[in-house]
N, C-alpha and C positions, 0 to 999 in steps of 0.2 A: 458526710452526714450533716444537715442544715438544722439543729434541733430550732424550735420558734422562738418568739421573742424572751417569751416568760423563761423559756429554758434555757435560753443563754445568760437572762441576768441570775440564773440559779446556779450555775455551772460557773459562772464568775464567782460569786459570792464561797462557792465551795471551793475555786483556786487560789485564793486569798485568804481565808478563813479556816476549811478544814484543816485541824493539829495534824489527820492522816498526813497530810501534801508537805507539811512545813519543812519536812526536809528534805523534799524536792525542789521547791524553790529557789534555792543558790542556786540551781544546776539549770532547771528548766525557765524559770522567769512565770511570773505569774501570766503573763499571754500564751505560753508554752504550756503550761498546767489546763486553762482553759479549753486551749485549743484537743491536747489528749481525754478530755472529759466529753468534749464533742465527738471525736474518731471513733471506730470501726473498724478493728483488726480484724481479717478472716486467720485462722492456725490450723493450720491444713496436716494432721499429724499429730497426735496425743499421747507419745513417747516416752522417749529420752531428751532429745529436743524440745518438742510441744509441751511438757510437762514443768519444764522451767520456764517456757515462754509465756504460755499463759500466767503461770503465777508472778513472774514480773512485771509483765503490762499491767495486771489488775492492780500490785503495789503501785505500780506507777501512776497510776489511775486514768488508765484506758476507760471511756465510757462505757463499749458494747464490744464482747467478743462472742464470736462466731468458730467454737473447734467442731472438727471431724475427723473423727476415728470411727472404722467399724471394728475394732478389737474389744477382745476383755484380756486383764491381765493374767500375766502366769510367771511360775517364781522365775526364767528367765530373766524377767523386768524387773526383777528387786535388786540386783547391782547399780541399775545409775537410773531407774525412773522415779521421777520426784513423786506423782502421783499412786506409784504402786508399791503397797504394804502388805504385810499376811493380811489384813483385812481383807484388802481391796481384790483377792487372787479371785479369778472365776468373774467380777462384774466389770460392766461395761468402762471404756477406759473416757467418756462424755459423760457419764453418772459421775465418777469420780472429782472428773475434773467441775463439774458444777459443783457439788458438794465443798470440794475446796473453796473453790473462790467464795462460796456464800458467808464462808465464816472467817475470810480473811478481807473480802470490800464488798458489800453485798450493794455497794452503790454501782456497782462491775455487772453489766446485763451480761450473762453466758447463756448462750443456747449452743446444745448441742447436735450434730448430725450426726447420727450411728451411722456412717457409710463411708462412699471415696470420696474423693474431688468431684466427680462425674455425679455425687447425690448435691450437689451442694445448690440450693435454688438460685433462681435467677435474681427475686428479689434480692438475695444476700449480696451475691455479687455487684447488685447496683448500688449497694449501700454501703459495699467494704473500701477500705480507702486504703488500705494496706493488705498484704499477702504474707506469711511465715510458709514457708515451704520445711517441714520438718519431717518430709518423709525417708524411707528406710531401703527405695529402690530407684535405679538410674530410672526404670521406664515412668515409675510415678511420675517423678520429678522432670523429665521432657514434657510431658503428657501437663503436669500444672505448669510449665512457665508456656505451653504453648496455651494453652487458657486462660492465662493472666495476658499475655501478648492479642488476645482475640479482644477481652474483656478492659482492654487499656489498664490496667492493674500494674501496682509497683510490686516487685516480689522481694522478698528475703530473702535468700538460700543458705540453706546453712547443713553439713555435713560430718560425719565423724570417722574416724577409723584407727583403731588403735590409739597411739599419740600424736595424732595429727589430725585438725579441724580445720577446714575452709567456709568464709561467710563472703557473699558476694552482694551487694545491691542492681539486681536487674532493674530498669528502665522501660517503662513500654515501646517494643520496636528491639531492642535489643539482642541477639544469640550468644548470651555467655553461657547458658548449661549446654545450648548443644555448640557451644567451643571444646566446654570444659570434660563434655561426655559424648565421644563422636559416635562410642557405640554404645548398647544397652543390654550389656551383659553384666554381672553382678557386682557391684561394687566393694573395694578393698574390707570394707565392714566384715564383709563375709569371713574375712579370712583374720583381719589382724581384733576383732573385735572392738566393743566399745564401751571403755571404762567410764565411769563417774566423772571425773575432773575433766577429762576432755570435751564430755557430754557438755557439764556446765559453766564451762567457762568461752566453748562455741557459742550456748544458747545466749549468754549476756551480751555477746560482740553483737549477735544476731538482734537486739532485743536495742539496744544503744544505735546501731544503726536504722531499725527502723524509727526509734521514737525523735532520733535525729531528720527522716523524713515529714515526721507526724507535725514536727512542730514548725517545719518550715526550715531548719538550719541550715545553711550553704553546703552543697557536699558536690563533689565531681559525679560525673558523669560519662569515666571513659572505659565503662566493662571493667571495672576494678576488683579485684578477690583480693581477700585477706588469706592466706595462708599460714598456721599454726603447727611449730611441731616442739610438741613438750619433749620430746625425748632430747632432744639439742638445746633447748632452750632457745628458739630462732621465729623472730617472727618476718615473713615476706609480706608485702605488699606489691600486686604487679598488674598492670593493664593488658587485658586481651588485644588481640588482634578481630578482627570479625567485623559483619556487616550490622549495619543499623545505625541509629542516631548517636 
């Protein structure tokens, strides 16, 4: 996303200046604050994952996101989704998520897409500069890294089941989800379920390494997944085998 002249010396002026940012700045650097005031997350998934993703980019202050979900919620979703409350039961799970963000950074452009990956326009995708993959079935998630891979797109991936969460950085060219999912039959979720903590402490990994792409930070490149398992207290880090860059 190239905003013009006038809007980058505005978007400076607000990575240096906004009290929101200030305590982002040890972390990000004020050219890193700027540069996430400039990007374009697409958040493919308005969840249990998506639901903390968005509301951290936008703290973080992500310029423009871009979620899609064609759900409404149901009390199912009130165990571990940030966005879904007895309020929120019955409406759209895009209405919600705008509603949040307006009242937590309303300098946070949200549009939403009630639909899949497959509604998501073209323009968006010329304009996304990042991908959150926060969906809830293997075929989804083939289906968007092979979209992201068409569309030269950096992916997120990020996953749950029980107490165990994997977040991976896809590369365009890449096949680490069809490493990591050779078939696309139902994933462990189904079975071990997915509690609150695990939900939200995958989404942050998910959320830190994309804004670690966003602002430019040095990061490998070798089909790498993070592997989480709360139950042990064990965390993996391990590089695929597979073809691509």
């Amino acid at each position: 996303m190239s905003p013009g002249r006038d809007g980058v010396a505005m978007r400076e002026a607000d990575a240096h200046e906004a009290p929101r940012y200030r305590r982002n700045l040890g972390t990000l650097g004020a050219d890193g604050q700027t540069r996430l005031l400039a990007s374009h997350g697409l958040v493919v998934g308005l969840g249990g994952l998506g639901g903390y993703v968005v509301e951290q980019l936008a703290r973080s202050g992500l310029g423009r996101i871009t979620g899609v979900d064609p759900d409404v919620f149901d009390e199912t979703n009130l165990n571990r989704q940030l966005l879904a409350t007895v309020a929120t039961l019955g409406r759209r799970k895009v209405d919600a998520a705008r509603e949040r963000l307006a009242v937590i950074n309303p300098a946070c452009v949200f549009t939403g897409v009630a639909g899949r990956h497959s509604d998501v326009p073209e323009a968006v995708w010329s304009t996304a500069d990042i991908v959150f993959d926060c969906l809830d079935t293997i075929a989804d998630r083939l289906d968007l890294a092979d979209t992201c891979a068409r569309q030269t797109r950096i992916l997120i991936h990020g996953a749950v089941a029980g107490w165990y969460g994997q977040v991976a950085v896809v590369w365009p060219g890449q096949d680490v989800l069809a490493t990591i999912y050779p078939e696309r039959g139902p994933g462990w979720e189904q079975e071990l379920g997915t509690p609150p903590f695990t939900v939200a402490l995958t989404a942050s990994l998910m959320v830190a390494q994309g804004i670690k792409v966003l602002i430019g930070a040095p990061m490998p490149r070798d089909r790498r997944v993070e592997f989480i398992d709360l139950r042990e207290g064990r965390w993996l880090t391990t590089s695929l085998r597979g073809s691509g860059p």
